[in-house]
C-alpha positions, 0 to 999 in steps of 0.5 A: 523501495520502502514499505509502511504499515498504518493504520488509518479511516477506510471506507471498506467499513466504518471504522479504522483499516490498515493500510500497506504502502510500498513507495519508490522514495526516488520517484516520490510516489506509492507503486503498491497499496493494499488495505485491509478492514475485518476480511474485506481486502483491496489493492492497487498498484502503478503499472509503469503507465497507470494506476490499476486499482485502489491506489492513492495519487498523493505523492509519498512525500506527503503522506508523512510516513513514520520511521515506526511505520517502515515494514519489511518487504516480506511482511508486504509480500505476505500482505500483498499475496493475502489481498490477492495481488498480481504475481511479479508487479513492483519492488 
């Protein structure tokens, strides 16, 4: 698994949110997403079958992630335990 932080246009409000992706690059897709505007958060993630949540349905390989993107898996942990995220889903 990879994880990426950018920043990029939300509708949780008008201007710029920051968006936390982690991607299984051997399977091409997002298995978590967070975003965050101000103290609005919301999350989404791939549970196997479906998506449950906001999670995008673009492949990751056409998301153009930066290498000055890349996180660390804590730093995404953090985030995800912040935006409320289910407990033992993913990486």
């Amino acid at each position: 698994m990879k994880y990426y932080r950018f920043t990029g246009e939300s509708d949780l409000g008008y201007e710029i949110a920051n968006h936390y992706m982690e991607v299984d690059e051997q399977r091409d897709f997002v298995t978590r997403q967070i975003e965050n505007y101000r103290e609005l958060w919301r999350h989404g993630y791939f549970d196997g079958k479906k998506a449950v949540g906001y999670i995008t349905d673009r492949y990751a390989s056409e998301l153009d992630f930066t290498e000055s993107e890349e996180i660390s898996r804590t730093e995404f942990e953090q985030m995800w335990e912040r935006a409320g995220g289910p407990i033992n889903i993913g990486g």
